[in-house]
C-alpha positions as a LaTeX table, in Angstrom:
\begin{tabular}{lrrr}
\hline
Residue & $x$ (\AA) & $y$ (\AA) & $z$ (\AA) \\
\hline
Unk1 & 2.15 & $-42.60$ & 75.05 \\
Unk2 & 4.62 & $-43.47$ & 72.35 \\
Unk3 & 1.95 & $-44.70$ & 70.24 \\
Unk4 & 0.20 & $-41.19$ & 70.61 \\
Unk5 & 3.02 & $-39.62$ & 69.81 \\
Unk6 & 3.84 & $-41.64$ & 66.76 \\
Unk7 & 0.10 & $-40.94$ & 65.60 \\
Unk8 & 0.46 & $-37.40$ & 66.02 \\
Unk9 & 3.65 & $-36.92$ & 64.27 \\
Unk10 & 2.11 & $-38.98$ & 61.30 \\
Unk11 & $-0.86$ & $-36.84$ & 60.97 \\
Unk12 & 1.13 & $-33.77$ & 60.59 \\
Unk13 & 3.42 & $-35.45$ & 57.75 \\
Unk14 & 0.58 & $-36.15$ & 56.11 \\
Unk15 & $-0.97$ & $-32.23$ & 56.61 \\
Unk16 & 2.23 & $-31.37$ & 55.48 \\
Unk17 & 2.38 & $-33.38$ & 52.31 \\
Unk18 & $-1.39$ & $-32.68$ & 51.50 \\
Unk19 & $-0.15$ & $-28.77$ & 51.65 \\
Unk20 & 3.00 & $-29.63$ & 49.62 \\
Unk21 & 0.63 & $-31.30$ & 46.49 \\
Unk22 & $-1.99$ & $-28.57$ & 46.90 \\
Unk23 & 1.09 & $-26.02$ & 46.13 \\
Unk24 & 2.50 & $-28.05$ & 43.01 \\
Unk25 & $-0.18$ & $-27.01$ & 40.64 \\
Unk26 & 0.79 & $-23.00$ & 41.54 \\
Unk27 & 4.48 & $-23.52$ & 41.80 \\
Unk28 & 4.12 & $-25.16$ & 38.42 \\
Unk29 & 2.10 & $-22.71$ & 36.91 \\
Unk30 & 4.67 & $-20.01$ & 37.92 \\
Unk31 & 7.35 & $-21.68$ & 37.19 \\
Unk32 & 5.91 & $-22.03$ & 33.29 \\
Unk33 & 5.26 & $-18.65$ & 33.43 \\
Unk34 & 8.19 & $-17.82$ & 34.51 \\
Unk35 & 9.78 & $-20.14$ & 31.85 \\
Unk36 & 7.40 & $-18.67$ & 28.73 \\
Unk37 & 8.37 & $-15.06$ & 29.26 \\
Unk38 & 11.79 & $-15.31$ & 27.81 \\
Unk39 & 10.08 & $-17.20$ & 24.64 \\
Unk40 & 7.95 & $-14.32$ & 24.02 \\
Unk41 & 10.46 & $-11.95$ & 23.94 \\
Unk42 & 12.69 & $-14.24$ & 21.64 \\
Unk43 & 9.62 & $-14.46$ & 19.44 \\
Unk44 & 9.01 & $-10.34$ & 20.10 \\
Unk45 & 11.20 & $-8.64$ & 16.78 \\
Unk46 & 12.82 & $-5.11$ & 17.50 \\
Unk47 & 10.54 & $-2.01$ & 15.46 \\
Unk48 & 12.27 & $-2.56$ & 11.77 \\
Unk49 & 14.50 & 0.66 & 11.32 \\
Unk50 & 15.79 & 1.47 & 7.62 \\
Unk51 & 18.33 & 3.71 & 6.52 \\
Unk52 & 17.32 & 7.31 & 5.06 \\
Unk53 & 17.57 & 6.84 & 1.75 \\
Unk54 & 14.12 & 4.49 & 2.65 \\
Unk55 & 12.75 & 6.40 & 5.02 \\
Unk56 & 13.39 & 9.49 & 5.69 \\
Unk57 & 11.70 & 12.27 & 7.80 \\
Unk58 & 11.42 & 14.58 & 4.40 \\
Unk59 & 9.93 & 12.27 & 2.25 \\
Unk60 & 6.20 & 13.43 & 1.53 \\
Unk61 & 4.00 & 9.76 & 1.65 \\
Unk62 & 2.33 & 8.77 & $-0.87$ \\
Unk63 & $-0.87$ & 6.45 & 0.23 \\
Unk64 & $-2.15$ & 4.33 & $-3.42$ \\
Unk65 & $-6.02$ & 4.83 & $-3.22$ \\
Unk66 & $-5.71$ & 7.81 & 0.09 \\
Unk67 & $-5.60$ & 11.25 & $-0.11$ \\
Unk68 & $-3.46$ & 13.23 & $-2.04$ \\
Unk69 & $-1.30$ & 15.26 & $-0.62$ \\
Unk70 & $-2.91$ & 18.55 & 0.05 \\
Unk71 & $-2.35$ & 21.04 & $-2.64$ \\
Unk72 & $-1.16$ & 18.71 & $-5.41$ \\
Unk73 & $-3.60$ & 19.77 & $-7.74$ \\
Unk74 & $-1.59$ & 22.77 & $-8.46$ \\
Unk75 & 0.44 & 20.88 & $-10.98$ \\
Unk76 & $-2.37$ & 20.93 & $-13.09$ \\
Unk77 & $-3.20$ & 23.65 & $-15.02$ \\
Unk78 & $-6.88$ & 24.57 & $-15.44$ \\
Unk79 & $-9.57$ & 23.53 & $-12.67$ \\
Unk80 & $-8.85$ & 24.96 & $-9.29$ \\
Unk81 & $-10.70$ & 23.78 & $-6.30$ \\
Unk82 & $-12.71$ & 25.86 & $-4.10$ \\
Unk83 & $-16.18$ & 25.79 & $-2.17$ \\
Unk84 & $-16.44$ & 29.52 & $-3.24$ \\
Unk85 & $-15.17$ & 31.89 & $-5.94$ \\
Unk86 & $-12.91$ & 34.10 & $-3.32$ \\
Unk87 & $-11.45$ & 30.69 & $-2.10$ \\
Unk88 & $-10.60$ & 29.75 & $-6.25$ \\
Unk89 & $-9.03$ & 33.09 & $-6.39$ \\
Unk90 & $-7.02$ & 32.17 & $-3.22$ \\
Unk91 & $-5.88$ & 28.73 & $-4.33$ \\
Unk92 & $-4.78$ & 29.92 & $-8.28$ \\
Unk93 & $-2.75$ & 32.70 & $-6.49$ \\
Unk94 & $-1.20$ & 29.84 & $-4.37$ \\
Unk95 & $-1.00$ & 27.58 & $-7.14$ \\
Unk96 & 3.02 & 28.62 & $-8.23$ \\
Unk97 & 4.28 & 28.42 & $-5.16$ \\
Unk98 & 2.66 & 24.83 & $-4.18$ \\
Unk99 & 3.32 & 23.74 & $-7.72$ \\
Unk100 & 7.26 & 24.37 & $-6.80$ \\
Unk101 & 6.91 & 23.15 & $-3.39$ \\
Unk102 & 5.76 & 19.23 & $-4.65$ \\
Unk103 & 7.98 & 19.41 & $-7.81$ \\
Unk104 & 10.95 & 20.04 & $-5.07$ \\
Unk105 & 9.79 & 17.16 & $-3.17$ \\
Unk106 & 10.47 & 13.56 & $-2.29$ \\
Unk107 & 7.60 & 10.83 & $-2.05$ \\
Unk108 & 8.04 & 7.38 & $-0.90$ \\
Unk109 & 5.08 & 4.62 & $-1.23$ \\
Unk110 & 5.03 & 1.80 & 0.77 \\
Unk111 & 3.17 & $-1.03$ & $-1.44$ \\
Unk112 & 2.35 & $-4.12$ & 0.68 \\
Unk113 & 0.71 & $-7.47$ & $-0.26$ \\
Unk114 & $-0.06$ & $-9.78$ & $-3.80$ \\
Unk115 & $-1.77$ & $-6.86$ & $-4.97$ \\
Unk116 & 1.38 & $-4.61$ & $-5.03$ \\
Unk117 & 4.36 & $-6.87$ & $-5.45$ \\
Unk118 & 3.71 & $-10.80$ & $-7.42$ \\
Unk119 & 5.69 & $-13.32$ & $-8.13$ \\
Unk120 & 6.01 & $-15.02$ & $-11.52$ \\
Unk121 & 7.29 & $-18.97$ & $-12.54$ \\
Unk122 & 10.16 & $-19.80$ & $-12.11$ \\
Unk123 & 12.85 & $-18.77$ & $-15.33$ \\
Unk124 & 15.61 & $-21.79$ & $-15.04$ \\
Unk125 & 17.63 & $-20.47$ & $-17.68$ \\
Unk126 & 18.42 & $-16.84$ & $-15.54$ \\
Unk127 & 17.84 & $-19.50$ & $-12.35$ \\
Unk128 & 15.83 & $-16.84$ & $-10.80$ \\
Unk129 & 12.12 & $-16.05$ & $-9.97$ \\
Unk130 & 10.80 & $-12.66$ & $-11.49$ \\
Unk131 & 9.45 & $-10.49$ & $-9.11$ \\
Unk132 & 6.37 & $-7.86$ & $-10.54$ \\
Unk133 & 5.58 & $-4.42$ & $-8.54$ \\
Unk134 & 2.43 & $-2.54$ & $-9.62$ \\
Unk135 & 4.10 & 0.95 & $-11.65$ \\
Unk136 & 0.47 & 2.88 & $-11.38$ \\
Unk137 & $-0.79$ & 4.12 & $-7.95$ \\
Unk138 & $-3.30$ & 7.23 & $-7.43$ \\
Unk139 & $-4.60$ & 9.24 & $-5.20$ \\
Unk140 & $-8.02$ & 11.39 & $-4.34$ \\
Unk141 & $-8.57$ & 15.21 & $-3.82$ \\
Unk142 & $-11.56$ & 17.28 & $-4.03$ \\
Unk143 & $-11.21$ & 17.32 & $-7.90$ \\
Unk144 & $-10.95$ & 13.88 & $-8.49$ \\
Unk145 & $-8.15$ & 11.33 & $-9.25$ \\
Unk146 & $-4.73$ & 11.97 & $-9.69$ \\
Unk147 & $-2.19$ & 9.09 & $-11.31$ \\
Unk148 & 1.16 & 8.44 & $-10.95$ \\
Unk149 & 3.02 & 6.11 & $-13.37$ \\
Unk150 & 6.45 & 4.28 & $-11.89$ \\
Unk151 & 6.97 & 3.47 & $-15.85$ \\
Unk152 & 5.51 & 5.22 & $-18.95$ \\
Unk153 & 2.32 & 5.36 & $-19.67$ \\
Unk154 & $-1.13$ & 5.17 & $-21.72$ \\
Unk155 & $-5.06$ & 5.81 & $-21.48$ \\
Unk156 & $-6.57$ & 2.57 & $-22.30$ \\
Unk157 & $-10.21$ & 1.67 & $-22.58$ \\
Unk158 & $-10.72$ & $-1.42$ & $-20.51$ \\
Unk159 & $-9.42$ & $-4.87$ & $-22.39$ \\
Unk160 & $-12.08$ & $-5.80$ & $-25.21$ \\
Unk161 & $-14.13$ & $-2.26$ & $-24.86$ \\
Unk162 & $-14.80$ & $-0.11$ & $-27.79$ \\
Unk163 & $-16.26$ & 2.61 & $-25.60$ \\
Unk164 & $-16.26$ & 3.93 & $-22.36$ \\
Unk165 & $-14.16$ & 5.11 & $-19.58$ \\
Unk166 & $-10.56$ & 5.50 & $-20.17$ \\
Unk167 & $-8.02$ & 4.20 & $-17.72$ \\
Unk168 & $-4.47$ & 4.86 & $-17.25$ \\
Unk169 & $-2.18$ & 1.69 & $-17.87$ \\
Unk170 & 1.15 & 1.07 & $-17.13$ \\
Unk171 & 3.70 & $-2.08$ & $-17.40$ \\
Unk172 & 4.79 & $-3.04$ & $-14.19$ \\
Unk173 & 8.07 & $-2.84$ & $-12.60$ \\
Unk174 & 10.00 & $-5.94$ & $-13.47$ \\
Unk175 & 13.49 & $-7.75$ & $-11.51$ \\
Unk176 & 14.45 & $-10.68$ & $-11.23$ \\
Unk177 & 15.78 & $-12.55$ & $-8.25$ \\
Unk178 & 18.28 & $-15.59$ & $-7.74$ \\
Unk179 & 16.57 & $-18.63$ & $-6.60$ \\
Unk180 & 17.84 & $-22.51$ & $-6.64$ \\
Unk181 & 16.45 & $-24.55$ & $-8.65$ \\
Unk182 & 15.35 & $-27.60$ & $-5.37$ \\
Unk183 & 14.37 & $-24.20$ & $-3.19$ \\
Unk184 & 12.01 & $-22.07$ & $-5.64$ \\
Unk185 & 8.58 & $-23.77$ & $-4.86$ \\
Unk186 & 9.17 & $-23.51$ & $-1.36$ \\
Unk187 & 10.67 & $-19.96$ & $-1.60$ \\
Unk188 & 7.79 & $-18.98$ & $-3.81$ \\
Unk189 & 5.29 & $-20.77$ & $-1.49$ \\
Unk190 & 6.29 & $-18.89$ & 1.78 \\
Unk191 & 7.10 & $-15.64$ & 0.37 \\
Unk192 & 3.94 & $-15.37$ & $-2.17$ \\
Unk193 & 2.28 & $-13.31$ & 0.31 \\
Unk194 & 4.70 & $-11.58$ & 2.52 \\
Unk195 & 6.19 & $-9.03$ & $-0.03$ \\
Unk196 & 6.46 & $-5.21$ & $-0.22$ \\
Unk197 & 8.00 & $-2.77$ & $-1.56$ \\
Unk198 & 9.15 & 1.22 & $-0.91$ \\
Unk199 & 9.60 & 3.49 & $-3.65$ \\
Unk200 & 10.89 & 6.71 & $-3.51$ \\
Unk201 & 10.25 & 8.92 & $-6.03$ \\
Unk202 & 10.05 & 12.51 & $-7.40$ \\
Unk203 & 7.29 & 14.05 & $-9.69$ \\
Unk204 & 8.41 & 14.83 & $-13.23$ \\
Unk205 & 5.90 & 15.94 & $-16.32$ \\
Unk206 & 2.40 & 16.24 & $-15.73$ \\
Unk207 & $-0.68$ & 15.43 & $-18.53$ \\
Unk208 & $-4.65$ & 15.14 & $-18.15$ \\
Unk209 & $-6.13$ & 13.23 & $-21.01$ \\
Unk210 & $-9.96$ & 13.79 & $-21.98$ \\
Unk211 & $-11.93$ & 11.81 & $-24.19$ \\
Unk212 & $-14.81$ & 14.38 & $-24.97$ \\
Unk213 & $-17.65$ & 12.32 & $-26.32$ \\
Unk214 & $-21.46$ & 13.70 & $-27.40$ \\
Unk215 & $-24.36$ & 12.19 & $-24.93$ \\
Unk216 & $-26.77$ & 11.77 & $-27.77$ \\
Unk217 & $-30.29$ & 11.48 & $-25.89$ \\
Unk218 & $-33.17$ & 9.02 & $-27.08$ \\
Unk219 & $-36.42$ & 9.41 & $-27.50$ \\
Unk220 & $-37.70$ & 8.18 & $-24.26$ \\
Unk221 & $-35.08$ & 9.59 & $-21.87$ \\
Unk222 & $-36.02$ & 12.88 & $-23.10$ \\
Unk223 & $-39.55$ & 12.36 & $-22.52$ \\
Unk224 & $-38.62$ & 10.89 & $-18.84$ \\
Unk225 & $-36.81$ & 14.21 & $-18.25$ \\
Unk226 & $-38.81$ & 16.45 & $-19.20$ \\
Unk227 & $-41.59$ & 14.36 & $-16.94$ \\
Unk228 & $-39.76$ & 14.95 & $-14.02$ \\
Unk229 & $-38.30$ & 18.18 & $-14.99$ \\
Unk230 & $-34.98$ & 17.28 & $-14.80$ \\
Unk231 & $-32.56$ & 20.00 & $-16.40$ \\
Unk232 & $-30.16$ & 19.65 & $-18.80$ \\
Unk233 & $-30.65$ & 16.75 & $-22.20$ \\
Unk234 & $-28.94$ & 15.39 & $-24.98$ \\
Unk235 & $-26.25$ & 16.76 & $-27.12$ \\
Unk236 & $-24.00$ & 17.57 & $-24.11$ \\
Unk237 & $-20.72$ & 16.87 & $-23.99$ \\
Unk238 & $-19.22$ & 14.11 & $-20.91$ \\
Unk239 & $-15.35$ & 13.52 & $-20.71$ \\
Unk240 & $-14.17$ & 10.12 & $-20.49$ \\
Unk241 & $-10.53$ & 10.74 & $-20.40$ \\
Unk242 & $-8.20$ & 9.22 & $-17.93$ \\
Unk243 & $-7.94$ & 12.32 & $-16.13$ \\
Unk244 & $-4.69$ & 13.63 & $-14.30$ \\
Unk245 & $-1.25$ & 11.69 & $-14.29$ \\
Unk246 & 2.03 & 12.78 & $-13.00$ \\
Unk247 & 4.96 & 10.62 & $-14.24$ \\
Unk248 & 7.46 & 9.28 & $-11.65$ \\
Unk249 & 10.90 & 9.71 & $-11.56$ \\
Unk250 & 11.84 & 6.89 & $-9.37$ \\
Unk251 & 15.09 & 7.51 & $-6.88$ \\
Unk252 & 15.04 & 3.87 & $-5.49$ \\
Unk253 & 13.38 & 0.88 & $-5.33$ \\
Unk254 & 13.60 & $-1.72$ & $-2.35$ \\
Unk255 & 11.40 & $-5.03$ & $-2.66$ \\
Unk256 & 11.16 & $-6.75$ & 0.40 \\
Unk257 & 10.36 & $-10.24$ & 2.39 \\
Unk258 & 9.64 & $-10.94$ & 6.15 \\
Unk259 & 7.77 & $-7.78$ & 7.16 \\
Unk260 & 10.16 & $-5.35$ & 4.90 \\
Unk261 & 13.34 & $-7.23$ & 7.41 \\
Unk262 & 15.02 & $-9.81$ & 4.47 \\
Unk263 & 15.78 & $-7.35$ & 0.89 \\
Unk264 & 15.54 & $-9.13$ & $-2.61$ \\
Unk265 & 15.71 & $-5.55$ & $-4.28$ \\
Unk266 & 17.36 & $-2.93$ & $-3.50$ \\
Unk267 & 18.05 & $-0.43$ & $-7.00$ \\
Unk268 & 19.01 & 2.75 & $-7.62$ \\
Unk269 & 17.34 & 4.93 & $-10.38$ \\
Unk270 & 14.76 & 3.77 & $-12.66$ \\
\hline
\end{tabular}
């Protein structure tokens, strides 16, 4: 009877310590869980909040390459935009008042990446890295491209054209920033990619350059339009200006590292 008893009792240990290593695995996995969640939120960052004078509520945003904002044509004198010639009418009568409205205003861009912000080699006589933000960003509207120039500007043909279309050009926004001499690689290295900058700006004097140039028509392009009856021929004139270009009167400047959360920059006026 003992000996049944004995048996019985070790059978049930074991159930119980067959249940107890069947368990670990879950408990484990729990308990990692459980462990991991406050590492994700340590590794989680707070929503980066700047003060007003870098991002305010009023400022209109400027997107390089987007939209303009609507209505800034109408710091432009001559074309007006319009599908029809009641809607032109409409938009020229508007024109003063919109014109006041965006030379009133306050822009910021928000420039993001190598193609916006670069970094040059390293200057060891300043002991300081130089730090290059692109001056010329633009914008699209139903009339076509309009420029704005951080730092004064020029319509350039292309680099080693004699003809063609004319570009707006513009040196770029130049600071330089403190850097060790045993740290720069490294700095340079991790931060190549990660910069930005925020520049908030108002519009000052507007130009439109034009390059009017005679489309002198050969021989056998007349001959192919007139085979497919295509209207129009040589002798016309086709503008190869820069276009529209609104020059900047920059506010403030920020440059940035570490998602816009570390400043190297942070300048007032131009």
């Amino acid at each position: 009877m003992r000996a049944l008893k004995a048996a019985a009792a070790l059978a049930v240990s074991a159930l119980a310590l067959t249940a107890c290593n069947e368990n670990e695995p879950r408990r484990g996995k729990a308990e990692v869980e459980q462990k991991s969640k406050p590492e994700e939120v340590a590794k989680e960052q707070a929503p980066l909040r700047l003060d007003s004078r870098w991002d305010d509520s009023s400022y209109l945003q400027f997107k390089d390459g987007g939209p303009c904002p609507e209505g800034l044509w109408a710091l432009f004198s001559g074309e007006v935009p319009g599908s029809s010639d009641s809607e032109k009418a409409a938009n020229k009568r508007d024109a003063p008042q919109l014109a006041k409205k965006f030379r009133d205003a306050t822009f910021v861009a928000v420039m993001k990446g190598p193609a916006y912000v670069t970094l040059g080699e390293y200057q060891p006589a300043k002991g300081a890295v130089p730090i290059q933000v692109k001056s010329l960003v633009d914008c699209q509207d139903s009339i076509g491209r309009i420029a704005v120039a951080f730092t004064a500007a020029q319509a350039e043909l292309p680099p080693g054209r004699s003809v063609g279309q004319y570009l707006w050009t513009a040196a770029p926004l130049s600071f330089d920033h403190p850097v060790k001499f045993s740290e720069w690689r490294k700095w340079q290295s991790q931060n190549r990619a990660a910069l930005d900058a925020r520049i908030v700006f108002k519009l000052g004097k507007v130009e439109v350059h034009k390059k009017l140039i005679r489309n002198q028509e050969s021989a056998e392009e007349k001959a192919e339009r007139k085979k497919f009856d295509i209207p129009g021929g040589g002798n016309q004139l086709e503008d190869w200006g820069a276009g529209r270009m609104a020059h900047a009167e920059v506010v403030r400047i920020r440059v940035a590292t570490d998602a816009s959360r570390t400043e190297l920059v942070a300048k007032e006026g131009p």
